[in-house]
FITORKE-334489 format. One line per field, with one value per residue: residue number from 1; z, y, x of N, C-alpha, C in turn. Coordinates in steps of 0.001 Angstrom, whole numbers, plus 500000, padded with zeros to 6 digits. Layout:
pos = (NUM/...)
n.z = (Z/...)
n.y = (Y/...)
n.x = (X/...)
ca.z = (Z/...)
ca.y = (Y/...)
ca.x = (X/...)
c.z = (Z/...)
c.y = (Y/...)
c.x = (X/...)
***
This chain:
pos = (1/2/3/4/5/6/7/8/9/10/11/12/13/14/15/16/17/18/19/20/21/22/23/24/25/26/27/28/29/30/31/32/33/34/35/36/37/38/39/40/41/42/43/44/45/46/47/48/49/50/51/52/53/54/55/56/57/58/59/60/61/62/63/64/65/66/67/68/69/70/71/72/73/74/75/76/77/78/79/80/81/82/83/84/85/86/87/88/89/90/91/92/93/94/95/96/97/98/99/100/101/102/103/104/105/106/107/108/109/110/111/112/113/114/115/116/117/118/119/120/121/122/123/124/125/126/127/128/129/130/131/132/133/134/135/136/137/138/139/140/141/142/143/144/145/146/147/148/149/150/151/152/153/154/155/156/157/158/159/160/161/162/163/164/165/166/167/168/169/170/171/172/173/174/175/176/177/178/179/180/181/182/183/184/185/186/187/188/189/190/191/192/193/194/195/196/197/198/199/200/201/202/203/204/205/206/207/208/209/210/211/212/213/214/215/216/217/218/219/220/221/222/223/224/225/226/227/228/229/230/231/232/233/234/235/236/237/238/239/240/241/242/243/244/245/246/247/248/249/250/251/252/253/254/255/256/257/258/259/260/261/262/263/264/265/266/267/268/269/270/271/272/273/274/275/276/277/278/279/280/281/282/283/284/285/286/287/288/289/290/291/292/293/294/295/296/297/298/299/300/301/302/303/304/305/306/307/308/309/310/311/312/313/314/315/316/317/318/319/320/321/322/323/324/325/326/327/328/329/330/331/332/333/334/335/336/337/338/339/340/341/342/343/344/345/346/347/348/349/350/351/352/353/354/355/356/357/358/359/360/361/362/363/364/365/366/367/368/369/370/371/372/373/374/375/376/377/378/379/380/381/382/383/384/385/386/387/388/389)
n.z = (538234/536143/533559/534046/533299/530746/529340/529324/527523/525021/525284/524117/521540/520080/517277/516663/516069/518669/520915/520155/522913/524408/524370/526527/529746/531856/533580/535901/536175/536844/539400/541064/540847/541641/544821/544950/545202/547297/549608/549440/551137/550749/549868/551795/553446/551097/551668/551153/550508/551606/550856/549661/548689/545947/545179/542506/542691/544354/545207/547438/548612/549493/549076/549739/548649/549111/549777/548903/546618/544998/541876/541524/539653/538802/539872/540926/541178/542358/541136/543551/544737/545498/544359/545874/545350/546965/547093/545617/545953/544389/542252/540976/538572/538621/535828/534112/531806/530524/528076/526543/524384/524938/526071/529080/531779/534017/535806/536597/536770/537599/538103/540281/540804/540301/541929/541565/542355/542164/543193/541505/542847/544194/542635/541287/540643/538060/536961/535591/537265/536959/536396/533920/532400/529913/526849/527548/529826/531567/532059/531930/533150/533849/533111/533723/532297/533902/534178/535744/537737/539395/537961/538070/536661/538284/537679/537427/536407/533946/532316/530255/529777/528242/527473/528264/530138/530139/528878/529159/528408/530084/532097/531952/533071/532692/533725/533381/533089/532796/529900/528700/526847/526530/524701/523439/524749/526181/525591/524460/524415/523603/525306/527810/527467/529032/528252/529629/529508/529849/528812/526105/525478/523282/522886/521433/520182/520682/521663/521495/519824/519986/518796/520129/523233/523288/524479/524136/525033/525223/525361/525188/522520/521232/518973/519131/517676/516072/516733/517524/517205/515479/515367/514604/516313/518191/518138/520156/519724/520740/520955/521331/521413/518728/517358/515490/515394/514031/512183/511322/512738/513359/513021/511708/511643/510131/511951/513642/513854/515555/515111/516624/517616/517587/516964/514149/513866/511674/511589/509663/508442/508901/509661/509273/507209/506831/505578/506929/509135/509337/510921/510937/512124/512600/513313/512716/510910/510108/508026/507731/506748/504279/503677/504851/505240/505179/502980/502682/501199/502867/504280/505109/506568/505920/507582/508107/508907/509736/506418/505508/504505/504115/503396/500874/499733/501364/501371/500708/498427/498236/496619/498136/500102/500731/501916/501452/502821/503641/504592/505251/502904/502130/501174/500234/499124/497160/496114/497035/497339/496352/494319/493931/493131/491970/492490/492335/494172/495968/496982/498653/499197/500559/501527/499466/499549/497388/495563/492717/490295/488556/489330/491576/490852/489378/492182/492540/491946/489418/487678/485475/485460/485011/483178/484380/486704/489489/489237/491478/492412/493094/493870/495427/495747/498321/499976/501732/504015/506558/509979/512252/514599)
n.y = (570895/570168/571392/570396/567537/568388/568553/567064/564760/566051/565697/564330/562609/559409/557545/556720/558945/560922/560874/564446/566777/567981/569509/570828/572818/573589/576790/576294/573412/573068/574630/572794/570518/571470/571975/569434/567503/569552/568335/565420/563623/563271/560628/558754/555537/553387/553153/550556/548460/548770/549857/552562/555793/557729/561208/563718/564795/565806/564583/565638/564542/561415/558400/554879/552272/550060/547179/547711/549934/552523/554560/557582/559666/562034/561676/562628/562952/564965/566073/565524/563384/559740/557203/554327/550706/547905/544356/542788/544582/546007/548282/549916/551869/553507/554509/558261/560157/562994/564033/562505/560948/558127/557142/556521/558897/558875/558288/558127/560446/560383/562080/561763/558991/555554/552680/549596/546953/543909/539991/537129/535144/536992/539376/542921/544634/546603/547759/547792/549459/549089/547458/545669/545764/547070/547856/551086/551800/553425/555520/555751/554726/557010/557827/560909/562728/561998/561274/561113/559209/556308/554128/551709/548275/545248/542213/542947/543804/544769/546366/546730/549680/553016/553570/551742/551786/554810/556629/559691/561503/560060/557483/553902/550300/547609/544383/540876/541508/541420/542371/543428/543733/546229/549985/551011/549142/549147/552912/554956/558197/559876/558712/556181/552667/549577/546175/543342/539458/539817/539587/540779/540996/540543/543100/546943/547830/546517/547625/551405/553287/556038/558245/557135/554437/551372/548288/545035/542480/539077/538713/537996/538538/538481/538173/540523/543727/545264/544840/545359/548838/551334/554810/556708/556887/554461/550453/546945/543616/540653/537540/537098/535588/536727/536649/536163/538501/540764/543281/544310/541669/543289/546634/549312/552300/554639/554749/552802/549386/546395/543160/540055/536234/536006/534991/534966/534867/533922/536397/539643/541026/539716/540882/545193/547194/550675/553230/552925/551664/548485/545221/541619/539331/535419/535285/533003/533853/532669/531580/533566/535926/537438/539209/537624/539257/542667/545207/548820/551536/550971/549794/547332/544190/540870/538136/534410/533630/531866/531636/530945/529568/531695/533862/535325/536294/535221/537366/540711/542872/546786/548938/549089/548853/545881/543390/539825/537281/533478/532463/530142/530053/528714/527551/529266/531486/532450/533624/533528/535400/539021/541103/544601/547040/549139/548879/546743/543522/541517/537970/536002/532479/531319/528575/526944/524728/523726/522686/523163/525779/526540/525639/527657/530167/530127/530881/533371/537127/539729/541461/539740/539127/541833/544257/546815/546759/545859/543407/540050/538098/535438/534287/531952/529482/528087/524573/523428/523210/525945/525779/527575/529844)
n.x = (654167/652820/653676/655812/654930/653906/656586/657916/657875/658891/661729/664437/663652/662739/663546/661346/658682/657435/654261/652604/652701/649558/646550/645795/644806/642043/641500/640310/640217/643028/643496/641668/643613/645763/645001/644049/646376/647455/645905/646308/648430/652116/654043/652167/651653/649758/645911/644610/646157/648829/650801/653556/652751/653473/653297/653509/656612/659755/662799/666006/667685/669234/667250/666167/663960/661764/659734/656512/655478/653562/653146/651893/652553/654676/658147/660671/664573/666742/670191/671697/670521/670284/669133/667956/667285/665700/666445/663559/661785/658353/657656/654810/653448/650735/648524/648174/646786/646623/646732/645313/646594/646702/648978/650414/651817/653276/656404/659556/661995/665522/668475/670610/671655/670603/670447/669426/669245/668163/667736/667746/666568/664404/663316/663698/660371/659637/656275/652922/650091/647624/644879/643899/646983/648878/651308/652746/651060/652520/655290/658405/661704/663864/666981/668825/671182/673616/675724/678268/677571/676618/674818/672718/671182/669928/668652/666466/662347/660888/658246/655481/655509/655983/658598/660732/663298/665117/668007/669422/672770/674308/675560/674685/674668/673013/672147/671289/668144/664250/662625/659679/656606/656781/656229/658694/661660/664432/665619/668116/669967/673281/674704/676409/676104/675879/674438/673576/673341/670448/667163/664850/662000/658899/658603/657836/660054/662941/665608/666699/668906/670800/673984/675356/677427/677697/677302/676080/675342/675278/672514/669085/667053/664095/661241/660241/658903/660447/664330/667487/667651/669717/671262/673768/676706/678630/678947/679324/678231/677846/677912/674905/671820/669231/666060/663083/662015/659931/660456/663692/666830/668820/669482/671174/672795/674861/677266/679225/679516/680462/680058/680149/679668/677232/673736/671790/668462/665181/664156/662764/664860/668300/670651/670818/672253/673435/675291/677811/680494/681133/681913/681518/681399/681571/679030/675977/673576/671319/667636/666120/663639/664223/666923/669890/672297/672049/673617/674101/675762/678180/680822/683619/683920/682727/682804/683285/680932/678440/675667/673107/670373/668542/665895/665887/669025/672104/673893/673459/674227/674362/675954/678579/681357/683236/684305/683758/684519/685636/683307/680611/678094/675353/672241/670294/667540/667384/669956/673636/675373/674223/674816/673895/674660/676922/679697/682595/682564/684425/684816/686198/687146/685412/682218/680431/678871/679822/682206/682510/683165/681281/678596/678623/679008/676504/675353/675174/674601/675216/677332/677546/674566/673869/674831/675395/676098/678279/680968/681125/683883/684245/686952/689594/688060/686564/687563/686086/683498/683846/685077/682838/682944)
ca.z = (537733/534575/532568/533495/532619/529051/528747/529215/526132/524194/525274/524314/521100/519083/515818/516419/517041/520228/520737/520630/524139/523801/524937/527251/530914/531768/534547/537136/536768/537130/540392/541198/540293/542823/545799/544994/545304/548508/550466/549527/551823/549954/550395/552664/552590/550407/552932/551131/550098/552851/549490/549897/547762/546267/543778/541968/544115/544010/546323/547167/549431/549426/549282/550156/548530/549882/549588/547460/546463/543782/542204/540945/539637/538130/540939/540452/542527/542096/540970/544768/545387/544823/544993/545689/545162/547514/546332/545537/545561/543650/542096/540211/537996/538151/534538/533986/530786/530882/526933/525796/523548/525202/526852/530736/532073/535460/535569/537433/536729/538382/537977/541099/540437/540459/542015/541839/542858/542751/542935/540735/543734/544248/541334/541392/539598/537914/536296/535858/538961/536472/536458/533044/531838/528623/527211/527620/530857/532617/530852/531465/534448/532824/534075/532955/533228/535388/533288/536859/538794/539408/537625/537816/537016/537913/537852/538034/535343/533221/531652/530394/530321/526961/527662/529659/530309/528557/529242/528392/529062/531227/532000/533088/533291/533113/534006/533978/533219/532049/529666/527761/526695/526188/523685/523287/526578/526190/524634/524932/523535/524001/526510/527300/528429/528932/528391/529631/530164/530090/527926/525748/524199/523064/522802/519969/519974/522160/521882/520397/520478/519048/518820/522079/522864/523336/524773/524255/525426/525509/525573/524135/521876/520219/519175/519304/516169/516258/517192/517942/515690/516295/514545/514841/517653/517644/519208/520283/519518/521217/522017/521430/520496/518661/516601/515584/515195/512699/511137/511586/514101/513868/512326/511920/509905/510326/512787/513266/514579/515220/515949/516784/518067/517911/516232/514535/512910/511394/511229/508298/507864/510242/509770/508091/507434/505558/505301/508310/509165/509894/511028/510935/512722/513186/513367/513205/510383/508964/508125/508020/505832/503469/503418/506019/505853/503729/503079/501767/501449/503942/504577/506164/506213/506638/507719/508952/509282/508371/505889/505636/504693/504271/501963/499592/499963/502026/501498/499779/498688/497226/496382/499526/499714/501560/501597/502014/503362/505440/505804/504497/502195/501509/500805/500452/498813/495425/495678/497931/497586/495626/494425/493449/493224/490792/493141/492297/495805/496740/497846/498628/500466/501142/500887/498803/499109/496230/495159/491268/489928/487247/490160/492326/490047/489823/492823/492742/491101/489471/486132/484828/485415/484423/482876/485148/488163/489266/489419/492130/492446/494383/493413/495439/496608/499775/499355/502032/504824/507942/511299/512716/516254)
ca.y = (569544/569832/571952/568804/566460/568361/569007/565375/564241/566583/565353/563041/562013/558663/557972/557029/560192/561272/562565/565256/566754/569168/569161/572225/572510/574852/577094/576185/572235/573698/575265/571937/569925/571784/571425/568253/567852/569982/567834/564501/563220/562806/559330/558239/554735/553789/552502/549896/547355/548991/550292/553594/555647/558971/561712/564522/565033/565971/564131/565784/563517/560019/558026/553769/551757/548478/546267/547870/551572/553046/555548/558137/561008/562103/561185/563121/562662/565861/565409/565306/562388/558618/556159/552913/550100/546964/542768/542141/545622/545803/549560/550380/553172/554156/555082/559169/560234/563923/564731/561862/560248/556774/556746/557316/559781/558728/558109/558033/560588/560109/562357/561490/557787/554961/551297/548496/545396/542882/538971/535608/535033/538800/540512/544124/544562/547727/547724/548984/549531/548953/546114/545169/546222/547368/548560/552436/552358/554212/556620/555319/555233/557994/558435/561920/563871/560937/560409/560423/558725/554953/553593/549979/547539/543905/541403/543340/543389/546209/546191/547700/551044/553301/553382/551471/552550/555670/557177/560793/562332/559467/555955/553029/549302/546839/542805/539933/542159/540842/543959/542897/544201/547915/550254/550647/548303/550406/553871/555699/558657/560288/557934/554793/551654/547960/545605/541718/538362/539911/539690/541523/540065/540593/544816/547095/548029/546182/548451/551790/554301/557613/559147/556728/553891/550249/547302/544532/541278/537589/538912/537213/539719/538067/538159/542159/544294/545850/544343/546755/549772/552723/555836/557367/555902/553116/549360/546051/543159/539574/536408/537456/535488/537395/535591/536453/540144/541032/543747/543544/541167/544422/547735/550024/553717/556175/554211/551712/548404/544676/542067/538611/535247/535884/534129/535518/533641/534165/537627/539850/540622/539432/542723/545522/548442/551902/554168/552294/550606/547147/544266/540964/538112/534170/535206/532387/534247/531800/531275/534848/535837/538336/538373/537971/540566/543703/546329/549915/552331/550569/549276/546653/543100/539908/537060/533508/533712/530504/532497/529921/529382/532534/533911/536201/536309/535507/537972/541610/544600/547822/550001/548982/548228/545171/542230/538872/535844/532397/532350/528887/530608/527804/527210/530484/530866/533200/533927/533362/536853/539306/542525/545376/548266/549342/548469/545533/542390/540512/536921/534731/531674/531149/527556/527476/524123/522678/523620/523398/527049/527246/525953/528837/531267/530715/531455/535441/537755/540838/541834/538389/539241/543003/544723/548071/546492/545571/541899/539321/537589/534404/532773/531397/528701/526791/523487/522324/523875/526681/525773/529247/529930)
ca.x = (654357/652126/654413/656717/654479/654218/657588/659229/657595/659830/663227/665045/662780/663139/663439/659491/658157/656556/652894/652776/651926/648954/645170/645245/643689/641694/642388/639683/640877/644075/643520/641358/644904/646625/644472/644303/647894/647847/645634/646867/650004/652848/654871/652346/651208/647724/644958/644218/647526/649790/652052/654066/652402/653896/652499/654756/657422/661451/663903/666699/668390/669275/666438/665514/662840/661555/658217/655676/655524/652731/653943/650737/652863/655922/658641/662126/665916/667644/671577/672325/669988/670601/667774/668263/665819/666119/665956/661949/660624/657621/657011/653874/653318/649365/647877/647663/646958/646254/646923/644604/647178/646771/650521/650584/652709/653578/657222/660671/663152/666951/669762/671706/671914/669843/670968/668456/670405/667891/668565/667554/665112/664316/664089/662881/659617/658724/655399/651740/649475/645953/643926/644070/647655/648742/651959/652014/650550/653259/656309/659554/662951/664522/668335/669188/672023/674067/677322/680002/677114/676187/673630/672969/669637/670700/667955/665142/661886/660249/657253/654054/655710/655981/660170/661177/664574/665513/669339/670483/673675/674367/676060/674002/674816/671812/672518/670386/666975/663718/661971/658719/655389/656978/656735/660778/662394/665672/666308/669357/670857/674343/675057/677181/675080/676006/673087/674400/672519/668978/665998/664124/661053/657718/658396/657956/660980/663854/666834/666493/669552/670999/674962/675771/678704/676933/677711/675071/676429/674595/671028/667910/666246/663211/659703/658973/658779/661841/664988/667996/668102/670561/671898/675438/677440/679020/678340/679924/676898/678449/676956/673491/670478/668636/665080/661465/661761/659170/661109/665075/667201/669644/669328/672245/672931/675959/678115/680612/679589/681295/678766/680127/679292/675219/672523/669843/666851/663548/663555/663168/666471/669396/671614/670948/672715/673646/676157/677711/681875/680577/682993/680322/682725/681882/677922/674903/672597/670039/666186/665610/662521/664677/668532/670687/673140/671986/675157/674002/676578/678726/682523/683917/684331/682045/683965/684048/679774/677351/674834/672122/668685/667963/664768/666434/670396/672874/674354/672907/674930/674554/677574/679276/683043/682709/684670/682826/685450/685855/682417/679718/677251/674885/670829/669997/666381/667703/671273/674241/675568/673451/675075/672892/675138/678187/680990/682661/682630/685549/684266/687213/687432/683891/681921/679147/678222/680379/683400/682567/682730/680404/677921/678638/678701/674987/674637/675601/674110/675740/677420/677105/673993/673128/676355/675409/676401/679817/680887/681285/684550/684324/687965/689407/686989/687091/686928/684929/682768/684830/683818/682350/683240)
c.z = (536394/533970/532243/532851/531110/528767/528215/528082/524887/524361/525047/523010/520635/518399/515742/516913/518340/519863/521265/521976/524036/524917/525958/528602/530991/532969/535727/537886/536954/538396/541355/541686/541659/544331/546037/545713/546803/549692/550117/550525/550708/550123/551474/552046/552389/551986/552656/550876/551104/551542/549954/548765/547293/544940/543103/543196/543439/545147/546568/548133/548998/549900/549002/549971/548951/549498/548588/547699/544779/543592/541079/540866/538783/539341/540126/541761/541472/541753/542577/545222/544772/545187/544510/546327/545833/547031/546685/545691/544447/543477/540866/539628/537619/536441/534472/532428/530232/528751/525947/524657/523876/525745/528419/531213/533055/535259/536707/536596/537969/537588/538794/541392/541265/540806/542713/541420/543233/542268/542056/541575/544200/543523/541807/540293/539285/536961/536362/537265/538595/536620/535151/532264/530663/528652/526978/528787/531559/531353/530832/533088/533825/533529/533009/533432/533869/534717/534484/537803/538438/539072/537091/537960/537148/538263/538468/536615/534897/532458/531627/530542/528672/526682/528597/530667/529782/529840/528217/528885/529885/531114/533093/532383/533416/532751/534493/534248/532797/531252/528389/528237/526818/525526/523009/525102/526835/524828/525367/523881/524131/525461/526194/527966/527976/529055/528320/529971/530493/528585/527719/525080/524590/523221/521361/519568/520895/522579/520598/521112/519756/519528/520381/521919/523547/523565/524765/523976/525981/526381/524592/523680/520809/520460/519260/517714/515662/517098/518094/516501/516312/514894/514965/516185/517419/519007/519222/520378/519508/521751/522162/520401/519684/517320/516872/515561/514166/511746/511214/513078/514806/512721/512489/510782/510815/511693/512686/514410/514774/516276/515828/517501/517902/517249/515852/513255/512830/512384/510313/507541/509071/510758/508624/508260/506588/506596/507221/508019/509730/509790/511440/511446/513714/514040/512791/512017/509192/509077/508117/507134/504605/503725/504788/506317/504324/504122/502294/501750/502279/503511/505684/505845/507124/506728/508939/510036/508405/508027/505209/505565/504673/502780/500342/498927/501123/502987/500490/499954/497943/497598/497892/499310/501359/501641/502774/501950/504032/505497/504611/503833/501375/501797/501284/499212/497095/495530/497014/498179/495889/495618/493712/493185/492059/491201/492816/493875/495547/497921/497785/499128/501106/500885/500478/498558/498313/495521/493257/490989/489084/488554/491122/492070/489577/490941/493364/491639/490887/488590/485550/484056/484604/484450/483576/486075/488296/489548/490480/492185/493554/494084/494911/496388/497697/499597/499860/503693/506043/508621/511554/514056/516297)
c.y = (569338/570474/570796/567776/566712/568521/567554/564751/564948/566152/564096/562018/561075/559018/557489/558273/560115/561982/563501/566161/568652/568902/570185/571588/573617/575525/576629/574885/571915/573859/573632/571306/570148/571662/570336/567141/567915/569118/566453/564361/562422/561663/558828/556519/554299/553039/550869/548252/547741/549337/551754/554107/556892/559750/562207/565064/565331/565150/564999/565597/561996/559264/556216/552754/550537/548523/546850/549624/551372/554679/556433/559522/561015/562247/561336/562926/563268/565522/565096/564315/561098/557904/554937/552502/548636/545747/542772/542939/545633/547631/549648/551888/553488/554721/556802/559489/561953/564416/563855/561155/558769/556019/556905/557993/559371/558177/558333/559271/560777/561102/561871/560314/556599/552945/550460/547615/544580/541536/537815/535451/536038/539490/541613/544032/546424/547735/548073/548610/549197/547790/545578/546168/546076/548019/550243/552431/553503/555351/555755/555652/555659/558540/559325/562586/563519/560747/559763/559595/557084/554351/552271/548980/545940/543400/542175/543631/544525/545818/546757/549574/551528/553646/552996/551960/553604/556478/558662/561194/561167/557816/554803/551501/548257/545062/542235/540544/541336/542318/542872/543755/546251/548551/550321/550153/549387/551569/554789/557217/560061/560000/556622/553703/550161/547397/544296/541095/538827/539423/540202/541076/540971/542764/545437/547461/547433/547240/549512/552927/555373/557793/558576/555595/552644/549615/546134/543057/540114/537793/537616/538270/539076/538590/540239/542620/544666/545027/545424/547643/551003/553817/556462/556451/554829/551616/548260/545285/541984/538484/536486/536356/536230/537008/536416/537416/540407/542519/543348/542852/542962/545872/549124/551195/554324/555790/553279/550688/546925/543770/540226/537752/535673/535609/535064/535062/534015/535617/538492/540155/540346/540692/543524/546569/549354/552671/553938/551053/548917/546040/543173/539758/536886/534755/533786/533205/533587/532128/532830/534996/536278/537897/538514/538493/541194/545097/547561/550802/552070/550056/548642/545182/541841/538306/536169/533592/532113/531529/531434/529801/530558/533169/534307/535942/536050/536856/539487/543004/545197/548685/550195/548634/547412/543966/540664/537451/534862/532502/530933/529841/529146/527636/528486/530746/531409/533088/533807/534802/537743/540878/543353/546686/548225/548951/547363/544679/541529/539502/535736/534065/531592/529253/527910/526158/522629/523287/523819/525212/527841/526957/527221/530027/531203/531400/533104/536181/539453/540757/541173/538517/540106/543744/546445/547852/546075/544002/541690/538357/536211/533401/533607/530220/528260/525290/522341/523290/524637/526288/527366/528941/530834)
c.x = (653635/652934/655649/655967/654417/655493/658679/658781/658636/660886/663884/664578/663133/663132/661759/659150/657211/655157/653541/651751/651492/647970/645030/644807/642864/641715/641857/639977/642112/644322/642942/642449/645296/645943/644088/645506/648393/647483/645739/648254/651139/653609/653840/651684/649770/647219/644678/644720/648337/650882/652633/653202/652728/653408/653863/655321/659153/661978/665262/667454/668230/667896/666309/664438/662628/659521/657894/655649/654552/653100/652418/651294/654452/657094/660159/663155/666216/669160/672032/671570/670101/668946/668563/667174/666713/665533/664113/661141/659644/657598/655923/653787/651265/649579/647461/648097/646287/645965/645706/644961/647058/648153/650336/652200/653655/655068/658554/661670/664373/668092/670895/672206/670854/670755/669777/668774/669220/668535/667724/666517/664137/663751/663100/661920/659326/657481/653907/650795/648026/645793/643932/645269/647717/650022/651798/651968/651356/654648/657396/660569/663896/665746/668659/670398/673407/675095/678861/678858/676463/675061/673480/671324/670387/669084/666460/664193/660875/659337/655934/654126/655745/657369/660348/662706/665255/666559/669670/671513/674135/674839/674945/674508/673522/672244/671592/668513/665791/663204/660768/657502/655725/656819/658004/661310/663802/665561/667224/669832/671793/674200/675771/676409/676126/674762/673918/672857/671127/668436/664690/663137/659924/657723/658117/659198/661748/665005/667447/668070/670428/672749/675614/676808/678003/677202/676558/675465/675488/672968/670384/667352/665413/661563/659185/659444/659695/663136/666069/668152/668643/670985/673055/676027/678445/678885/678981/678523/677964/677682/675541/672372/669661/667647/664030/661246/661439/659868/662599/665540/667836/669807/670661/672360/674044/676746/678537/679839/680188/680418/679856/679982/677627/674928/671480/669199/665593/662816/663461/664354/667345/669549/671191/671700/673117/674469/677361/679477/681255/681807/681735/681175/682403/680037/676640/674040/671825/668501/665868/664842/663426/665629/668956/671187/672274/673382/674178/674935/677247/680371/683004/684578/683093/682935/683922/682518/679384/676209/673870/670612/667647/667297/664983/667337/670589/673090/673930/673421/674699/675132/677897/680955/683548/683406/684081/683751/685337/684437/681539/678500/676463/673217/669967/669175/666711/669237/672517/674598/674888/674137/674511/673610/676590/679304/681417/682721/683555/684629/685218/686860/685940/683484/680676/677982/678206/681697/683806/681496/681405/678745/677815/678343/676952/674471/674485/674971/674611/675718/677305/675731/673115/674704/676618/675750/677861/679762/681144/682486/684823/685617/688723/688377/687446/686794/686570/684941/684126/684088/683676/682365/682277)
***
């Protein structure tokens, strides 16, 4: 089990890197380890809460959780084993920190599928087993592997872990979650996930994910450092709150995404994105510190958004081929749309506010501007505010 415990740090890495897992044993607390090990009872329960309590272990049968379970170990279900977690289980993850990085190890992996169906009055808790938590304390419920098998979190709450949910190879479904105080609440990669009706707050990251197929549907995603940020893949982003995320609401590179109906406010930038198909449709993006949408190297279309109040721009492109339509572009702190790149921007049919040109045309900034850049075309005007669905 220690070669697992160093090895699961390698797989699967973000784009934050991982410690790296080092620090040696030496052989005698090695040998220690294991008789340790030997004369503990495995699954039985502690003396002192009446909790199940289980170390490093494999399952490889169907396995049942209920009440309280501590889990002081790395705790695997072989592809032939399912676990299922029953309404109002409580599981703890004890603090081991063997490498001295300040993460705890202790963790869940699932290949054979994981269903924890709790309810609104119920909910499953997973979270740390210390006395004064912290996030980190624990690793992560790591479905690996699981792509034909059932993996489902409904109404149950994560936290204090250093991933809280992390998916490889594998399909999981999560509805109605709470995830806070994590280092990343979800990471995924090459995998397909649905994320509905939960919320993600106060993490450093809420939703991080790699080369995977996304569904992220009428969440709350505020308040942690990170909002969602992904690389390759591609994602559907609907109905989502998403506020207060000290770097972006939404972060996007080298995939195709279409975000509409969601809100997002007073964070540093709404959307951002590079080298990236973006469809932006009947979005909510005001008050944000910086701009609201940034384009780098991108293609697509923004359309039939209120772009509002936001620090910078609106709207901010460089050498994108981007067309910006139908949408209210108004009290936006420098420029309504701000183009920085050589491409010329197509901005029809927008409001700005006022429908006198020579006003508007202040508010863009391009070749007008600096004759290296390409121009801004905002004819023709609208000539008086779109509602935005």
């Amino acid at each position: 089990m220690l070669l697992i415990r160093q090895f699961k740090r390698a797989v699967c890495s973000s784009s934050k890197p991982l410690p790296t897992c080092g620090g040696g044993v030496g052989v005698g607390a090695y040998f220690l380890a294991v008789l340790m090990m030997l004369l503990l009872p495995v699954g039985s329960p502690a003396a002192d809460d009446g909790a199940t309590r289980l170390h490093d272990q494999t399952f490889n049968t169907d396995q049942t959780w209920g009440g309280e379970v501590v889990i002081d170990g790395i705790v695997q279900f072989s592809p032939e084993a399912r676990l299922t977690i029953l309404p109002g289980t409580v599981v703890r993850f004890s603090k081991t920190d063997t490498d001295g990085d300040g993460i705890g190890e202790n963790e869940l992996y699932v290949q054979g599928g994981l269903i924890a169906r709790g309810t609104m009055e119920k909910p499953i808790v997973f979270t740390s087993a210390e006395v004064k938590k912290a996030p980190g304390d624990w690793g992560a419920i790591n479905i690996m592997v699981s792509e034909g098998k059932l993996n489902e979190l409904l109404n149950c709450v994560i936290e204090y872990s250093y991933r809280g949910l992390h998916s490889h190879f594998s399909k999981v479904m999560i509805d109605g979650c709470r995830f806070h105080y994590n280092y990343m609440a979800v990471q995924c990669q090459d995998s397909e996930m649905t994320i509905t009706g939960s919320e993600l707050t106060r993490n450093r990251s809420a939703v991080v994910f790699k080369d995977s197929k996304l569904k992220i549907l009428n969440n709350t995603i505020s308040d942690n450092y990170w909002g969602v940020r992904f690389l390759y893949g591609e994602a559907e982003i609907a109905g989502n709150t998403i506020t207060g995320n000290l770097t972006n609401g939404v972060t996007f590179r080298e995939n195709k995404v279409r975000a509409t109906g969601n809100v997002l406010r007073d964070n540093r930038k709404g959307f951002s994105s590079e080298q990236a198909e973006v469809e932006l449709v009947g979005n909510t993006v005001d008050g944000n510190i910086e701009s609201g949408v940034y384009l780098k190297h991108s293609h697509g279309n923004v359309t039939g958004n209120e772009l509002s109040g936001n620090g910078n721009a609106g709207v901010s492109i460089e050498d994108s081929d981007v067309r910006v339509a139908g949408n209210n572009i108004v009290g936006n702190a420098k420029f309504g749309v701000d183009n920085n790149g050589t491409m010329d921007v197509v901005a029809p049919d927008n409001w700005w506010g006022t429908a006198e040109l020579a006003k508007v045309y202040a508010m863009v900034y391009g070749k007008a501007n600096d004759p290296k850049l390409g121009s801004v075309d905002v004819t023709p005007l609208a000539p008086k505010p779109h509602a935005v669905k």
